[in-house]
N, C-alpha and C positions, 0 to 999 in steps of 0.2 A: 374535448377530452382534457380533465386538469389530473386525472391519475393521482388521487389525494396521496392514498395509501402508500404507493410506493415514492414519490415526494416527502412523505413524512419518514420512512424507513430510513431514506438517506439522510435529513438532517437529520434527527436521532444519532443516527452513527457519527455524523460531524460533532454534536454537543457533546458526544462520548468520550470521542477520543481526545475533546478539549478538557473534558474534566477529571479524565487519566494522566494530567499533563504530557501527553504525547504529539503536542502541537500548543502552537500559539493561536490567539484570537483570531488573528489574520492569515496564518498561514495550515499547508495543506488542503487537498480536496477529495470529495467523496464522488463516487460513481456508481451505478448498478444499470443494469441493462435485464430488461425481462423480455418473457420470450417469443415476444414480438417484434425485437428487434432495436426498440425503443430504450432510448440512452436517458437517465435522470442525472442531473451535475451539481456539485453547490456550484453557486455565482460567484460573482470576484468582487471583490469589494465588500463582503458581508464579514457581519461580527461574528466568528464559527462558534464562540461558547453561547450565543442564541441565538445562532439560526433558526426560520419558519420554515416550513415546508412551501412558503408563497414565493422562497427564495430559494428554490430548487431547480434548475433548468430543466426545460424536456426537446431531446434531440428525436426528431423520427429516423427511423432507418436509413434513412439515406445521409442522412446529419443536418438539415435542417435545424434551426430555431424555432422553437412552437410558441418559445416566449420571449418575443422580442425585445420586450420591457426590461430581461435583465442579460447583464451583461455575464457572457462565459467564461469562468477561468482562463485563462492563460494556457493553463497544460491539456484543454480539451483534446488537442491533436495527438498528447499523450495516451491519452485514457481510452481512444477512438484507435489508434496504432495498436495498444496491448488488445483491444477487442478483438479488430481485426487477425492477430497473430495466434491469439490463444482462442480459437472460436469453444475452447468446453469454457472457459469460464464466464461469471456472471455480476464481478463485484472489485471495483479498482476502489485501495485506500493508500495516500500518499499523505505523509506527516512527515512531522520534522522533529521525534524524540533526540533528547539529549543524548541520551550513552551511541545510540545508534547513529548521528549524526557527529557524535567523538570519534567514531571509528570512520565516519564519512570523510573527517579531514588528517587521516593517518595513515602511512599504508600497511597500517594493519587488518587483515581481514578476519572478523569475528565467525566464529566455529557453533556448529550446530550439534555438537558430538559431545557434548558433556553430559547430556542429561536422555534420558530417552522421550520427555514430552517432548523438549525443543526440537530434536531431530524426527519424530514424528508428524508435529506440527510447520514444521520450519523444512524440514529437507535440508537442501546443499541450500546455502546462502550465496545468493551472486554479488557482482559485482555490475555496477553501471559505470562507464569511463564518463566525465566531466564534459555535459554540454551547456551552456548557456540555458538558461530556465526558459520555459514558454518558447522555446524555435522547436522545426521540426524534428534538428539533428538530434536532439532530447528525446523524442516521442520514437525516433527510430532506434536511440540506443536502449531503453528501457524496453520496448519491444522484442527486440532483440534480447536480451538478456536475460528476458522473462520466457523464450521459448522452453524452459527446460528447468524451470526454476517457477516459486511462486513466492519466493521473498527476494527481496533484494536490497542494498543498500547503495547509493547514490553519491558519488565521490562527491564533494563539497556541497552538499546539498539538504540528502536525508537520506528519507527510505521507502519503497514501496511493496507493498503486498497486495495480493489479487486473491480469487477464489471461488469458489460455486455462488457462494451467496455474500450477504454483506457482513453476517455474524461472521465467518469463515478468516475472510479479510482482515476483519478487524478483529478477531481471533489472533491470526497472522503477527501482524503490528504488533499485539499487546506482548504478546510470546517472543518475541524479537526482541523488542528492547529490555524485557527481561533476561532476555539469554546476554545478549549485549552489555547488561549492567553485573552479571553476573561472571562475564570474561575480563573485562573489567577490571575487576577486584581477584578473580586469579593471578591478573597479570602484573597488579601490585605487591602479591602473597607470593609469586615468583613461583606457581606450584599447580600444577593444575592435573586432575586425572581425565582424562579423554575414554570414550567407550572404545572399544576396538573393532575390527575389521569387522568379524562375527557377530558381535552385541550386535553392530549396526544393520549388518545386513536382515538380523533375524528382526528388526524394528522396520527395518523397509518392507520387512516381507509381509507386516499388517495390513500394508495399505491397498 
């Protein structure tokens, strides 16, 4: 079983989101899980702005390596925790945007309430408290954070978003660091109009 298709879906989305600069060549990883249980991963050590699909990991459901030859990110115990926590979703994207990783080392928390795509798309925006990259305590706190939330931003770190699918996700991300760039510069402009109680609720009540 090499699962070309969904192998290639996921790098795709890795060269995406490198050539949105929402990540570095090195850093950040993709995930999807289809509905068989089975986990696809970029590898560690690969160039994300061109990645192959030959450099896509595939975890069987029990977590298994299928492909031994390459070596697993670091945050797979991440990507495998949020699975496990959120069993409706189907699609983990972790980057390291700028504006969104500006807010990652401030304690300012960016707002979802300025616009009605962002709070649409984005909902309430979490917070992840600061674990060391690649350990467990990582994979449990973003798991956690993510119970109730499908963005979130990653104290000294970045940011992560999840989703039904992998456009979804990275839908997520892209929307994020736009809202992110765009608080931003309110908060340079010293002026910002927020939606209210109501606007919002009547923007939750699409979903």
């Amino acid at each position: 079983m090499i699962f070309k298709e969904e192998r290639r879906f996921v790098a795709k989305t890795m060269r995406r989101l490198y050539a949105q600069r929402l990540t570095t060549s090195s850093g950040g990883n993709v995930s999807m899980k289809n509905k068989d249980g089975y986990i696809f991963l970029t590898a560690s050590q690969t160039d994300k702005s061109c990645i192959k699909w030959q450099e896509i990991i595939i975890f069987d459901p029990k977590g298994k390596n299928l492909t031994p030859e390459l070596k697993p990110s670091m945050e797979f115990a991440m990507h495998q925790d949020i699975y496990n926590t959120r069993k409706d979703i189907f699609a983990v994207v972790h980057a390291h945007p700028v504006y969104a990783s500006t807010f990652a080392v401030t304690d300012i928390k960016p707002v979802s309430s300025m616009t009605g795509e962002a709070r649409f798309v984005l909902g309430e925006i979490a917070m992840v408290d600061y674990k060391l990259m690649g350990t467990e305590d990582l994979a449990k706190a973003c798991a956690s954070s993510l119970q109730n939330a499908d963005t979130a931003i990653m104290k000294n770190h970045g940011a992560i978003c999840i989703g039904n699918s992998l456009f979804q996700a990275f839908d997520r991300m892209e929307v994020l660091e736009f809202t992110c760039q765009m608080y931003f510069n309110t908060l340079i402009l010293e002026n910002c109009k927020m939606l209210n109680d109501s606007e919002l609720k009547k923007i939750d009540g699409l979903k």
